[in-house]
DRENDO-1510 file (C-alpha; in Angstrom, 1 decimal, always signed):
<recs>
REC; n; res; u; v; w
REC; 1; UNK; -19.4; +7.2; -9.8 .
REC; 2; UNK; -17.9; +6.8; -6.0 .
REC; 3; UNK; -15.6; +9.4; -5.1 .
REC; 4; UNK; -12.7; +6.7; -4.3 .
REC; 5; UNK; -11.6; +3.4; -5.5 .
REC; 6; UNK; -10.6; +0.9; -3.3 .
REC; 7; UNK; -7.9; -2.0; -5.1 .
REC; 8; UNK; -7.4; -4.9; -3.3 .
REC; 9; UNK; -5.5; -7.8; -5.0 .
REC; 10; UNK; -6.7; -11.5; -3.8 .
REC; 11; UNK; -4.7; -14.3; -3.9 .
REC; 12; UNK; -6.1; -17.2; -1.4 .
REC; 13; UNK; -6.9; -15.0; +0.7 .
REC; 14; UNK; -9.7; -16.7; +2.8 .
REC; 15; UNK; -8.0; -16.4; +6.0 .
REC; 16; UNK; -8.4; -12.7; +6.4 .
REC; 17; UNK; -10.4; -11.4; +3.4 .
REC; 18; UNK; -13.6; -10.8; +5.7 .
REC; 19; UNK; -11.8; -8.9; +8.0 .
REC; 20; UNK; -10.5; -6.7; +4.9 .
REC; 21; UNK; -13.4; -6.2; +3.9 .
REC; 22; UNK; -15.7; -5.9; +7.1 .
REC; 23; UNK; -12.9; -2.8; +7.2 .
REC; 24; UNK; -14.0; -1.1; +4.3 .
REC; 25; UNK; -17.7; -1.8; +5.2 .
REC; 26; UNK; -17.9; +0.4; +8.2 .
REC; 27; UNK; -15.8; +3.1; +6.7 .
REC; 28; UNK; -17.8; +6.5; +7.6 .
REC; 29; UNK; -17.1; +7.3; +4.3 .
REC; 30; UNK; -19.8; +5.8; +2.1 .
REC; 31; UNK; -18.9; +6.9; -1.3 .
REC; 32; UNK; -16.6; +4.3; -2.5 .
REC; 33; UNK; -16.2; +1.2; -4.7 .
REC; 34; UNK; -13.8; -1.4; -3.5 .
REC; 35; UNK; -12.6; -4.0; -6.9 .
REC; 36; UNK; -11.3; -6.7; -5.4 .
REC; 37; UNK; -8.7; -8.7; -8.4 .
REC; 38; UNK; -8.4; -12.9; -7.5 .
REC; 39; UNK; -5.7; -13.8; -8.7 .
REC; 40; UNK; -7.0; -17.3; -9.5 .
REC; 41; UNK; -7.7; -18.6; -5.6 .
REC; 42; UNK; -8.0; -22.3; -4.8 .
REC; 43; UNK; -8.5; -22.2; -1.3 .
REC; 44; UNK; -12.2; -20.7; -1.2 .
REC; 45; UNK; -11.6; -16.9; -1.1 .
REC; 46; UNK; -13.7; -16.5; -3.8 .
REC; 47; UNK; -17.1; -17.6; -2.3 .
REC; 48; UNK; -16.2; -15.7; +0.0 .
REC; 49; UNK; -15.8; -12.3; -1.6 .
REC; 50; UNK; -18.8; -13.0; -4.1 .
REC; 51; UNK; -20.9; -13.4; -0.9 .
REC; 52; UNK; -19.8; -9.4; -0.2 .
REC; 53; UNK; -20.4; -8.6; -3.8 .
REC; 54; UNK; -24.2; -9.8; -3.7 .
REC; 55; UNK; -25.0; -7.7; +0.0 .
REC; 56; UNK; -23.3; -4.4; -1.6 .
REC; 57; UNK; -23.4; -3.4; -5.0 .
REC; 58; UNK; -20.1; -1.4; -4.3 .
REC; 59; UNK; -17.8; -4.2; -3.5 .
REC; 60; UNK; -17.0; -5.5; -7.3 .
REC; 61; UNK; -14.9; -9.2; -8.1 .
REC; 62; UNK; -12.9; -9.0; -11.4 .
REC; 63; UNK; -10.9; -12.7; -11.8 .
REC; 64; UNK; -7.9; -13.3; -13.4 .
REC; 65; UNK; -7.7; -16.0; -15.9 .
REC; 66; UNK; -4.3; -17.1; -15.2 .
REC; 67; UNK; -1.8; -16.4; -11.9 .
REC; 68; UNK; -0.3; -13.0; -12.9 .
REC; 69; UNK; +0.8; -11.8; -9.5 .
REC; 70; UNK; +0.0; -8.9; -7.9 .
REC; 71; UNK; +1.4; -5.5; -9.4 .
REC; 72; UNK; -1.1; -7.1; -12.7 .
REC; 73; UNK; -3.8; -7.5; -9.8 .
REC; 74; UNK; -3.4; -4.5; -8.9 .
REC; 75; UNK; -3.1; -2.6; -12.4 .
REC; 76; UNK; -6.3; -4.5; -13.2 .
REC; 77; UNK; -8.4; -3.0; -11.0 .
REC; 78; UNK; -7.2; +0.6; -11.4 .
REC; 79; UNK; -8.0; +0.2; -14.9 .
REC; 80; UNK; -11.6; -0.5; -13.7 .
REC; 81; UNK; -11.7; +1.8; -11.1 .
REC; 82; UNK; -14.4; +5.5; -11.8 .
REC; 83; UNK; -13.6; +6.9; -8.7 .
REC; 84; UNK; -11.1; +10.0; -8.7 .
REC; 85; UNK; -9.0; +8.8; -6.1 .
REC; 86; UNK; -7.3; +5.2; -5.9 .
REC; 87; UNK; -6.4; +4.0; -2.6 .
REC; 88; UNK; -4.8; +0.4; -1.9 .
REC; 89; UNK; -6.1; -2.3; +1.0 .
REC; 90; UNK; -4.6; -5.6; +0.3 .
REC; 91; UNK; -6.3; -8.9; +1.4 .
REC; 92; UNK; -4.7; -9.5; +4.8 .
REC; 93; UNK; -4.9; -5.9; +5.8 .
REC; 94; UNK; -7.5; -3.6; +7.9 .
REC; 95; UNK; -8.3; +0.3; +7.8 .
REC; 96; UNK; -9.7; +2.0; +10.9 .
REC; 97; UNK; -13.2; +3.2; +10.4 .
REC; 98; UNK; -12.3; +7.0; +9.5 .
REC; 99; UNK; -9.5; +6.0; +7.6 .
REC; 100; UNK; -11.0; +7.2; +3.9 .
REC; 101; UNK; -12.7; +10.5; +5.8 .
REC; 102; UNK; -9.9; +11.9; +7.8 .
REC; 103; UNK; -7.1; +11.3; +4.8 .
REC; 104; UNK; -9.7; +12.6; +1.3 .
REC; 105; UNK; -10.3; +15.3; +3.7 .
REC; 106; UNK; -6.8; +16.1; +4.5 .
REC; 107; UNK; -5.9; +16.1; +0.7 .
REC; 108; UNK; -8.7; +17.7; -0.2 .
REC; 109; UNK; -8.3; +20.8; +2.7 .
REC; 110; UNK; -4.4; +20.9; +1.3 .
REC; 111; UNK; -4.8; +20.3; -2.8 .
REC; 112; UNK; -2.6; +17.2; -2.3 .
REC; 113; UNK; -2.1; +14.5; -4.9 .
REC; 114; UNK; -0.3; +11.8; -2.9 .
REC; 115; UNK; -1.1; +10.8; +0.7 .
REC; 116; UNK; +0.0; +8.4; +3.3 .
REC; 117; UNK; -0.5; +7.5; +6.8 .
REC; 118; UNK; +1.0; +6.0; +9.9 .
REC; 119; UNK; -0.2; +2.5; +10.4 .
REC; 120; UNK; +0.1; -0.7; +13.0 .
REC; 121; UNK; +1.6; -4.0; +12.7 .
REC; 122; UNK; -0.5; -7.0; +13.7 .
REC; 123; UNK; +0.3; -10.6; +14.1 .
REC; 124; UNK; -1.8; -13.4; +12.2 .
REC; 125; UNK; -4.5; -13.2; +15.1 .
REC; 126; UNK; -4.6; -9.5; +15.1 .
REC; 127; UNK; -2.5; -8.6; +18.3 .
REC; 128; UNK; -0.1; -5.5; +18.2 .
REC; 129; UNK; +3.6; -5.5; +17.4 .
REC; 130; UNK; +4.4; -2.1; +17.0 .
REC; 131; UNK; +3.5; +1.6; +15.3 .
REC; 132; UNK; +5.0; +2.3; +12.0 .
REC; 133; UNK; +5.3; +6.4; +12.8 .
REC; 134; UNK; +5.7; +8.2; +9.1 .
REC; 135; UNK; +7.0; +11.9; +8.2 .
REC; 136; UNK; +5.1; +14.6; +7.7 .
REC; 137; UNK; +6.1; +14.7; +3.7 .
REC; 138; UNK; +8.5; +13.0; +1.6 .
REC; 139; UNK; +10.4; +13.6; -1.9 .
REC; 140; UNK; +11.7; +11.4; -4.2 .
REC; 141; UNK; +15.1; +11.6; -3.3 .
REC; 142; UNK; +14.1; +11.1; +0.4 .
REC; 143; UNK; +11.7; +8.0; -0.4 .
REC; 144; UNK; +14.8; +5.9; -2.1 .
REC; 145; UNK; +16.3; +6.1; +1.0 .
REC; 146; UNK; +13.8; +4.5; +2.9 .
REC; 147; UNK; +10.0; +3.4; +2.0 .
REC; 148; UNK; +8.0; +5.1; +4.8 .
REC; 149; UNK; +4.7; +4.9; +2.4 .
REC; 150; UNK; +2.6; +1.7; +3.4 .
REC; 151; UNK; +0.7; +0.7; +0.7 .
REC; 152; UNK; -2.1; -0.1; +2.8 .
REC; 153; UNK; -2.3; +3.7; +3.5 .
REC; 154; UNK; -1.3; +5.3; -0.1 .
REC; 155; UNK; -4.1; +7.3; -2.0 .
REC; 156; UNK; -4.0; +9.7; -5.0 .
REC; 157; UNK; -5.8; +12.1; -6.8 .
REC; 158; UNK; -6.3; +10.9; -10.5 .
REC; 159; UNK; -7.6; +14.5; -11.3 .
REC; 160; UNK; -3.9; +15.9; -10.6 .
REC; 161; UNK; -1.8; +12.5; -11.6 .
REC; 162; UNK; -4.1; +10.4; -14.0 .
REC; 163; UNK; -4.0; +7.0; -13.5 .
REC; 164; UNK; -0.6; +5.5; -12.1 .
REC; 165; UNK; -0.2; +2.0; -12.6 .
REC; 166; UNK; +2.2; -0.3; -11.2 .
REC; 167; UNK; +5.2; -1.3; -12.8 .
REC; 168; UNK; +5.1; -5.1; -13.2 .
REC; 169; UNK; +9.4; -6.0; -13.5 .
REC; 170; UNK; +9.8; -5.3; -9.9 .
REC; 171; UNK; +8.5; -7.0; -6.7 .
REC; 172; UNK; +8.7; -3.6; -5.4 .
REC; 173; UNK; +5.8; -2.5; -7.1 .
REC; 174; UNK; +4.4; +0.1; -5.0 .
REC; 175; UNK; +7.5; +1.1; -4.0 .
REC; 176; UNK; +8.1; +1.6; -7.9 .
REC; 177; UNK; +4.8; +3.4; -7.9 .
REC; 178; UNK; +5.4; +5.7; -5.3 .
REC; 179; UNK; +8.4; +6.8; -6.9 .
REC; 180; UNK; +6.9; +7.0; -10.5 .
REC; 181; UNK; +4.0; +9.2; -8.9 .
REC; 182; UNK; +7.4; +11.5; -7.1 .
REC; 183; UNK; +8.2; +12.2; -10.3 .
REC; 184; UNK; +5.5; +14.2; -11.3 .
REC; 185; UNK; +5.1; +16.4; -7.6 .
REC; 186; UNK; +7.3; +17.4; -5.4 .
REC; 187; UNK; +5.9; +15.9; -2.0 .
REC; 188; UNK; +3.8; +12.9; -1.2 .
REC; 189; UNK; +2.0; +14.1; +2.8 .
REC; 190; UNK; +1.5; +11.7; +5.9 .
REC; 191; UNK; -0.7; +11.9; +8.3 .
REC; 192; UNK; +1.2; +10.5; +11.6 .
REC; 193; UNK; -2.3; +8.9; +13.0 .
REC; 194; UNK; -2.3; +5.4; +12.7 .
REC; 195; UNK; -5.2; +4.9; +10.3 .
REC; 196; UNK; -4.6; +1.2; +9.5 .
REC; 197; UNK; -3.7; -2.5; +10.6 .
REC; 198; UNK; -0.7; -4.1; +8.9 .
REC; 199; UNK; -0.6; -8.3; +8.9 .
REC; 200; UNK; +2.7; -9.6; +9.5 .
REC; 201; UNK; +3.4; -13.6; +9.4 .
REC; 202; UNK; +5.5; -15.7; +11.3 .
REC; 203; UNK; +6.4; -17.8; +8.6 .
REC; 204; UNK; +8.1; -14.4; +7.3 .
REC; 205; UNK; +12.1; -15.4; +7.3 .
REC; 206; UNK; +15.3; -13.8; +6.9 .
REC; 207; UNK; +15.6; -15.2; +3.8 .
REC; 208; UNK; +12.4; -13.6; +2.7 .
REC; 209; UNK; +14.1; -10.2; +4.1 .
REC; 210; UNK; +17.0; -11.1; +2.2 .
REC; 211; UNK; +15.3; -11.6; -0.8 .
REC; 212; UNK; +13.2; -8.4; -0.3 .
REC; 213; UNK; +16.3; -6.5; +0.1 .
REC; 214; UNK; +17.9; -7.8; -3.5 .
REC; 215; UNK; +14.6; -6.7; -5.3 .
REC; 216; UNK; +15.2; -3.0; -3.7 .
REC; 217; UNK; +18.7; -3.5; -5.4 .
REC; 218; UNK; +17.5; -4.2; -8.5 .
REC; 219; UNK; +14.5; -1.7; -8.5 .
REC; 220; UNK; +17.0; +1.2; -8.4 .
REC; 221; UNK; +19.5; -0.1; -10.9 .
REC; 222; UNK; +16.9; -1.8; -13.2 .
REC; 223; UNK; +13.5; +0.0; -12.7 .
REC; 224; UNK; +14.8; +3.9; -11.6 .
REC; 225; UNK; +18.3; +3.1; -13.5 .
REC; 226; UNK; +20.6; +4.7; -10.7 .
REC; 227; UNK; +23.9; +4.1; -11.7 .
REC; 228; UNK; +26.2; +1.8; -9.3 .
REC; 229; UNK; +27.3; +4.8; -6.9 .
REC; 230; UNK; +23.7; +6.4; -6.5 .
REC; 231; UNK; +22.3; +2.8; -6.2 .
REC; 232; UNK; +24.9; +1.6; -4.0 .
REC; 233; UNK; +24.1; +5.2; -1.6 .
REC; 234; UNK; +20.5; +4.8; -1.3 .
REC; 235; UNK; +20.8; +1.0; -0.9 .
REC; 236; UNK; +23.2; +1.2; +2.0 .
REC; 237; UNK; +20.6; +4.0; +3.6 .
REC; 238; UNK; +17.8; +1.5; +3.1 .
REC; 239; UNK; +19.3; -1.4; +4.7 .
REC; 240; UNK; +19.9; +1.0; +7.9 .
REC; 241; UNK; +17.1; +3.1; +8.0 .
REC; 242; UNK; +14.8; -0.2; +7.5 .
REC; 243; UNK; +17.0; -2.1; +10.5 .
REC; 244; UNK; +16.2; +0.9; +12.8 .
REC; 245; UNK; +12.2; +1.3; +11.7 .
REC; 246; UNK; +11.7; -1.8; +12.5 .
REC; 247; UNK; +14.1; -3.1; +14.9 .
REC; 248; UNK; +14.4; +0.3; +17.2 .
REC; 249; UNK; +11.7; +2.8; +16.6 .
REC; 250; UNK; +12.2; +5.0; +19.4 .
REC; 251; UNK; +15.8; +6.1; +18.1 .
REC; 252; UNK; +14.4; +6.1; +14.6 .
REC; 253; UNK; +11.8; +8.9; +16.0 .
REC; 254; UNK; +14.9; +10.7; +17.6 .
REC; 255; UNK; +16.7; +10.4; +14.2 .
REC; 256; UNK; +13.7; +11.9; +12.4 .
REC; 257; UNK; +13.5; +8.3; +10.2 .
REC; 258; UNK; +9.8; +7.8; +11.2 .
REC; 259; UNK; +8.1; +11.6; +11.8 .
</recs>
């Protein structure tokens, strides 16, 4: 039984899915399995990742009968996963090569059950765009307000939360699960290191942002069922708080939005 599981929904994914897991590879943390969910790929991916599953027995390929999306991905392979501690890497995504040892170590030195890290925005070929800074901890009140917790850089402790699953009426999912998971401790705990790469697409629109933002909408009034004042609060906060992470970090950090 590894100490942490690894779950990375796949979803043609052949583009970057070698980088993702080359990342997890030379990790010098060695006790891990990574389950990696296809969500029924066409483009090749899957060669791909079964070529990784016959060098290392750790690396394990579950595939989905029928495109489910990926909070059902995702739930899939947590309800594979033996290790004690879940930690998400999706298929376009990179961790820094200390990035399991430095945060198990932090939880672990601190009895913490929810974790999180700074993290770096690349482009498609894997230049910079910009650090994602993150607080020191967050509640659940806090956390509606803005999502500092990149899901690339999320791990709990199963021991102290059991096994948290993703809610699958949202496109928010983790955002949903972060939340869930706040409502059993008080603080989730980030480590302001960068201790991953995030991808980010130039095909991404402001349409997509727009639609992003109506799914936040309806995560607190149909998934957290805030009623219209509360929802209509913490919505308004987000839309700011996201604008100035993004679009400004430097007076986010003088705000206290990212650390």
């Amino acid at each position: 039984m590894s100490i942490v599981s690894i779950i990375t929904p796949s979803y043609n994914s052949a583009p970057f899915i070698s980088d993702t897991v080359g990342s997890v590879l030379r990790q010098s943390l060695y006790d891990w399995e990574m389950i990696i969910v296809d969500d029924c790929s066409t483009d090749g991916s899957v060669e791909l990742i079964d070529s990784f599953v016959a060098q290392d027995s750790r690396i394990k390929l579950i595939q989905l009968s029928e495109n489910s999306g990926a909070a059902v991905a995702r739930n899939t392979a947590i309800e594979a996963a033996q290790g004690r501690y879940i930690a998400f890497l999706d298929s376009d995504d990179i961790w820094l090569p200390n990035k399991l040892e430095t945060q198990l170590q932090f939880m672990q030195e601190r009895d913490i059950a929810f974790s999180y890290s700074a993290y770096e925005k690349i482009d498609e070929q894997g230049q910079p765009l910009g650090l994602m800074g993150v607080p020191d901890k967050v509640n659940y009140d806090q956390l509606l307000k803005c999502c500092v917790i990149g899901c690339l850089t999320a791990i709990y402790d199963t021991h102290k939360l059991g096994k948290v699953y993703m809610p699958t009426n949202t496109k928010r999912e983790d955002f949903g699960t972060w939340l869930q998971i706040l409502k059993k401790v008080d603080y989730a705990y980030g480590i302001n290191v960068v201790q991953a790469h995030y991808r980010v697409y130039a095909t991404q629109s402001s349409a997509k942002k727009s639609k992003m933002a109506l799914e936040n909408w309806r995560l607190y009034r149909d998934v957290e069922q805030l009623n219209l004042l509360k929802a209509s609060y913490y919505f308004s906060n987000y839309a700011v708080r996201g604008v100035l992470r993004t679009k400004f970090p430097s007076l986010a950090r003088k705000l206290h939005i990212l650390d």
